[in-house]
C-alpha positions as CSV (number, residue, x, y, z in Angstrom):
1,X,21.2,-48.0,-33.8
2,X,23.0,-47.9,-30.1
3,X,26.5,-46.9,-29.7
4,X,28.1,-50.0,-28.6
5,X,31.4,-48.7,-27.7
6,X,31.6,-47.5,-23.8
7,X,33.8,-43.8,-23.7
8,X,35.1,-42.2,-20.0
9,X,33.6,-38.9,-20.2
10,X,35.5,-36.1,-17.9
11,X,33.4,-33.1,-16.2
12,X,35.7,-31.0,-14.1
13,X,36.6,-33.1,-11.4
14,X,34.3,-36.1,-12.1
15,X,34.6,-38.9,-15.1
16,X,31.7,-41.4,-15.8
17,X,30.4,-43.5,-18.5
18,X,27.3,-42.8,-20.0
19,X,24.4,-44.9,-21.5
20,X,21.5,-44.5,-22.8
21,X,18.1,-46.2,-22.8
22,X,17.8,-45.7,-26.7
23,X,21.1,-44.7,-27.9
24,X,23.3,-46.8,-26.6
25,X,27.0,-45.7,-25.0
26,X,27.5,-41.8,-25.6
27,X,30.8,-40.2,-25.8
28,X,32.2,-36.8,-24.8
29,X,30.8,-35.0,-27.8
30,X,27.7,-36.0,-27.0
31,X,26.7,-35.6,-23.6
32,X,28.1,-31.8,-24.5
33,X,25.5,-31.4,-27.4
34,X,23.0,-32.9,-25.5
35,X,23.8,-30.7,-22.3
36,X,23.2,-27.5,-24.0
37,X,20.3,-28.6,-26.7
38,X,17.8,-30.6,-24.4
39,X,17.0,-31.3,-21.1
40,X,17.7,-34.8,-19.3
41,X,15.2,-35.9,-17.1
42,X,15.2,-39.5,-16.0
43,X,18.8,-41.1,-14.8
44,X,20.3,-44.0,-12.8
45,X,24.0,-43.5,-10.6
46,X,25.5,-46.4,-10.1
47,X,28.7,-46.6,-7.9
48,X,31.4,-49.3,-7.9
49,X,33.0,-51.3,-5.5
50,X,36.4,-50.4,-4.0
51,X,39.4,-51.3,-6.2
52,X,37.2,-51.7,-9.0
53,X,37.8,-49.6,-12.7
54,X,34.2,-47.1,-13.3
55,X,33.5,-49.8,-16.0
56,X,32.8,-52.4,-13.5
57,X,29.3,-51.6,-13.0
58,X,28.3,-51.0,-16.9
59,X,26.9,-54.6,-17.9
60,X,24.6,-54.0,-14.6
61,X,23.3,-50.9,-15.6
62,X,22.7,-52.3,-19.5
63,X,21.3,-54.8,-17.9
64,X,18.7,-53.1,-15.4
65,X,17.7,-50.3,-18.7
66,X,17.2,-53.9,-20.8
67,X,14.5,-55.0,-18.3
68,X,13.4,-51.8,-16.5
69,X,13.0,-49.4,-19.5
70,X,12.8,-52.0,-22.6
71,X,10.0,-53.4,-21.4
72,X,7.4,-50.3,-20.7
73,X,4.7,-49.5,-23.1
74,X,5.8,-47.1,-25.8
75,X,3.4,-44.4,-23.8
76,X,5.3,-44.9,-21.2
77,X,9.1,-45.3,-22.5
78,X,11.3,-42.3,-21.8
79,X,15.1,-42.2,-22.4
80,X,17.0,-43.1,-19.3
81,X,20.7,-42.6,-18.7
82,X,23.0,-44.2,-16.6
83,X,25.8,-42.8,-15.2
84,X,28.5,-45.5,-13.9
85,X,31.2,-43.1,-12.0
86,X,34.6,-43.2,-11.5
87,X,35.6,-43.4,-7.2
88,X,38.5,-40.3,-7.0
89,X,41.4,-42.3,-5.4
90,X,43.3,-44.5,-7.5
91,X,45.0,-47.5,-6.0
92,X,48.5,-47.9,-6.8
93,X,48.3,-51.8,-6.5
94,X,45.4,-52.5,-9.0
95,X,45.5,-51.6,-12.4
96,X,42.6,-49.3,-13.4
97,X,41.4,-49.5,-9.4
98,X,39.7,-46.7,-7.7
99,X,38.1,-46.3,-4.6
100,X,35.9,-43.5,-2.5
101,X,37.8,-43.7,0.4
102,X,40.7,-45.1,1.5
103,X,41.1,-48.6,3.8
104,X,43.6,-48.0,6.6
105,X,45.4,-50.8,8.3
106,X,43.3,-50.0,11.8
107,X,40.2,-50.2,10.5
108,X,41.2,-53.9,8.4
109,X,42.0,-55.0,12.1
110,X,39.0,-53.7,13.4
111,X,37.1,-55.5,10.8
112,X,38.5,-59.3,12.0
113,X,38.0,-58.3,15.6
114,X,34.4,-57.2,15.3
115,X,33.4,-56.8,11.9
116,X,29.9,-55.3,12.5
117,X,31.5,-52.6,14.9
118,X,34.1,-51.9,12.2
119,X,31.4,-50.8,9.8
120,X,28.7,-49.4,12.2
121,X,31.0,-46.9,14.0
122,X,33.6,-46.6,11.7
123,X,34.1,-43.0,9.8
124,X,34.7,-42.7,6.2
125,X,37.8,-40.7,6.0
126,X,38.2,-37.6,3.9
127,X,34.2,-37.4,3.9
128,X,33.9,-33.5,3.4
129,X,36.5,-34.0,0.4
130,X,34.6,-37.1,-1.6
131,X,31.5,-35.1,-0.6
132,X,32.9,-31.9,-2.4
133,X,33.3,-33.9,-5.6
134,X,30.3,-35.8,-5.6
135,X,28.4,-32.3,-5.1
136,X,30.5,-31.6,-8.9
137,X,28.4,-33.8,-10.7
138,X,25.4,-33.2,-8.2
139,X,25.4,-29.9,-9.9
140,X,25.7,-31.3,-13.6
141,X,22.7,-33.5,-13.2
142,X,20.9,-31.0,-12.2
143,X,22.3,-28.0,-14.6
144,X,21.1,-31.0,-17.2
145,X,17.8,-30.6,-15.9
146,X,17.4,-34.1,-14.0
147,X,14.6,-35.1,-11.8
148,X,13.8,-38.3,-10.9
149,X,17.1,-40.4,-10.1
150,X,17.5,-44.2,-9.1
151,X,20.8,-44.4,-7.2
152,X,22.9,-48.1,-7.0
153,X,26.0,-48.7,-5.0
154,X,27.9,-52.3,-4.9
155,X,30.0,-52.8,-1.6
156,X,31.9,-49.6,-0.8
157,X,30.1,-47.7,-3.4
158,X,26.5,-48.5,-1.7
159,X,28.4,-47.0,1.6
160,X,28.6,-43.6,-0.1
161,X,25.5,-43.6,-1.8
162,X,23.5,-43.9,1.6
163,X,25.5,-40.8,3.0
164,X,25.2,-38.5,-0.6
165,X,21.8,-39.3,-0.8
166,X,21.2,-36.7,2.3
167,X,23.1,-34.3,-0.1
168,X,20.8,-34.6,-2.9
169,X,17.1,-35.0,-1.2
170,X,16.2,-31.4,-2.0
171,X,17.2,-31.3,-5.4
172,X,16.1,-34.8,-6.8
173,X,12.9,-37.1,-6.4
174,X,15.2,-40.2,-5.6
175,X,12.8,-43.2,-6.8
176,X,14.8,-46.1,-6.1
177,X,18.0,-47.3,-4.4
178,X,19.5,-50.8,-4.5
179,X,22.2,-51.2,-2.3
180,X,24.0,-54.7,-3.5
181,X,26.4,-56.6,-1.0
182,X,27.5,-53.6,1.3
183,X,26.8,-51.9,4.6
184,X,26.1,-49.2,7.1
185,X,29.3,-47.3,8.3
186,X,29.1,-44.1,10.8
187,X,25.5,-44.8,11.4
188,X,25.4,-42.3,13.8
189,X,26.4,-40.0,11.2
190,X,24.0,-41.4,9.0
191,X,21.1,-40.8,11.6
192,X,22.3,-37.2,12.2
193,X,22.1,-36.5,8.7
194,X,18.4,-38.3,8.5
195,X,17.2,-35.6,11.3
196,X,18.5,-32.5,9.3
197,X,16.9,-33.9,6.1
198,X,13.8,-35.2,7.9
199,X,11.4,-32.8,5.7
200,X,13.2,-33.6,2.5
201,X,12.7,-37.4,3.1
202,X,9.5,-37.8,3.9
203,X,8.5,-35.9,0.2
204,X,10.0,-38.7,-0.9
205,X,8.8,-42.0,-1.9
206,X,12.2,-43.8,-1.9
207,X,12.1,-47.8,-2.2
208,X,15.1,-49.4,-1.1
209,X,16.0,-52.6,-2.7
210,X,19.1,-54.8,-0.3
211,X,20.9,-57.7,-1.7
212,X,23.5,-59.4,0.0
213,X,25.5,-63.1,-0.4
214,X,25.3,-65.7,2.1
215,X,28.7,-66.7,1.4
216,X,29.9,-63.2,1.6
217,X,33.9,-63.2,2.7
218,X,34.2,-59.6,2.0
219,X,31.7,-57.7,4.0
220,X,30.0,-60.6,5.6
221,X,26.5,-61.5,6.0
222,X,25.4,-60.2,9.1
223,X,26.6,-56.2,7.8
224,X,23.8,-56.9,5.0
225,X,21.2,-58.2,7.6
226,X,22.1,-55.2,10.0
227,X,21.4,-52.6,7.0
228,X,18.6,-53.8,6.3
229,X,17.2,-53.6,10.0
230,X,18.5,-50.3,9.7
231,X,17.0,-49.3,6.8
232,X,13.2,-50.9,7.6
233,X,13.5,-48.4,10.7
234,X,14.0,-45.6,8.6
235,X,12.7,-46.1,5.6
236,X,9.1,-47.1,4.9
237,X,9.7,-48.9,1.6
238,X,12.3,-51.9,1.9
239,X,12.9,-55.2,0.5
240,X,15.2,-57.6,0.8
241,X,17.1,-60.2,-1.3
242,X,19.4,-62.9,0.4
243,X,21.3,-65.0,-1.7
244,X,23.5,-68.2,-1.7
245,X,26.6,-66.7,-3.0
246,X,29.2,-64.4,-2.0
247,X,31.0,-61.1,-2.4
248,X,29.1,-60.4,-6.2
249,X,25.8,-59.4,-7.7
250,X,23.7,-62.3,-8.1
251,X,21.9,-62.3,-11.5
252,X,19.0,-63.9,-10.7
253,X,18.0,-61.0,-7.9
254,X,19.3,-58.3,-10.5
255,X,16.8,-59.6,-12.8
256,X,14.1,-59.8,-9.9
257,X,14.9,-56.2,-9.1
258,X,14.8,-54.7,-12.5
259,X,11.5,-56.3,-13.3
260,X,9.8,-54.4,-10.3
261,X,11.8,-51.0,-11.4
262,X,10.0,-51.4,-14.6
263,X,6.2,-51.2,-12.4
């Protein structure tokens, strides 16, 4: 029977939740039995959106394991854990709110003069530090014995994931990434990165999955339609999924998207 209660787990600096494919939601005890008794092989990252608690993104990932792992032949079924991190920074204003980087006031004003710009040539501050952390848990997955990964990201979350995933190329085989309502920022940083880690890349065979909201208020439409310009340049495998709502992961799509995960 699954473990249906979720349990922040804490690894040095990092803290996630953990689920699993056929055992539901583990607990501290034991991802530390498992850690030193077996290997892991198969695992989805999933970061949240800023101001949102590390639970935020858990009834996505049950969702996506329902439908991508549920479903394959009993030949094919492995065990599959998701990982939904907790961002480092907490946000004094919202309760249980993290984020990866912080929002300054500049860059906010930046955003309502020109908000494509704002994200395009904007930095995210404190990089080296979030990228220092993030290389913590880089190190756990693959002390655990990891290799194939499926990395997700909603809104500021999908911002970092595009810049870690230079950091983790040589390690991991990084199958799938679905970026959901977000956008580039430092693209030039971004395609610097993309030259270093050209070998890397191209052992890859990375499909990139980009959803974004019509109605989008937050990060608006044209950010989503730019990444995945962006992305079709860089990457060979892209596809893309406009929706009618706004600042959110549309179900429908999720569903769309899990189904072809499961292929």
């Amino acid at each position: 029977m699954k473990k249906k209660n979720p349990s922040l787990i804490s690894f040095e600096k990092c803290s996630f939740y953990l689920y699993s494919s056929q055992r539901g939601f583990l607990d501290q005890q034991d991802f530390y039995n498992w850690n030193s008794s077996q290997g892991f092989l198969k695992g989805r990252i999933f970061l949240h959106g800023y101001g949102a608690p590390a639970h935020d993104l858990l009834d996505v990932a049950i969702s996506i394991s329902e439908v991508a792992d549920i479903s394959q032949s009993d030949e094919e079924k492995s065990e599959v854990f998701s990982f939904c991190l907790e961002a480092p920074l907490e946000i004094p204003y919202a309760y249980g709110g993290r984020a990866w980087f912080p929002i300054s006031d500049e860059w906010l004003r930046e955003r309502t003069k020109n908000p494509l710009k704002a994200f395009t040539e904007g930095k995210i501050p404190q990089e080296e530090t979030l990228m220092f952390e993030l290389k913590i848990f880089q190190t756990l997955l693959k002390n655990c014995g990891f290799k194939d990964l499926d990395l997700m990201g909603f809104s500021q979350g999908g911002m970092v994931i595009l810049h870690w995933l230079m950091n983790l190329l040589d390690d991991f085989h990084i199958k799938n990434i679905l970026l959901f309502s977000t956008s580039l920022i430092d693209q030039a940083g971004l395609e610097s990165k993309l030259l270093v880690n050209q070998a890397s890349f191209k052992k890859n065979t990375t499909k990139v999955f980009v959803t974004h909201g019509i109605a989008d208020e937050v990060l608006p439409y044209g950010a989503g339609v730019q990444l995945e310009t962006w992305l079709k340049e860089n990457f060979l495998d892209t596809s893309w999924f406009p929706f009618s709502g706004g600042h959110e992961i549309s179900r429908e799509i999720l569903y769309k998207i899990s189904a072809m995960l499961a292929k």
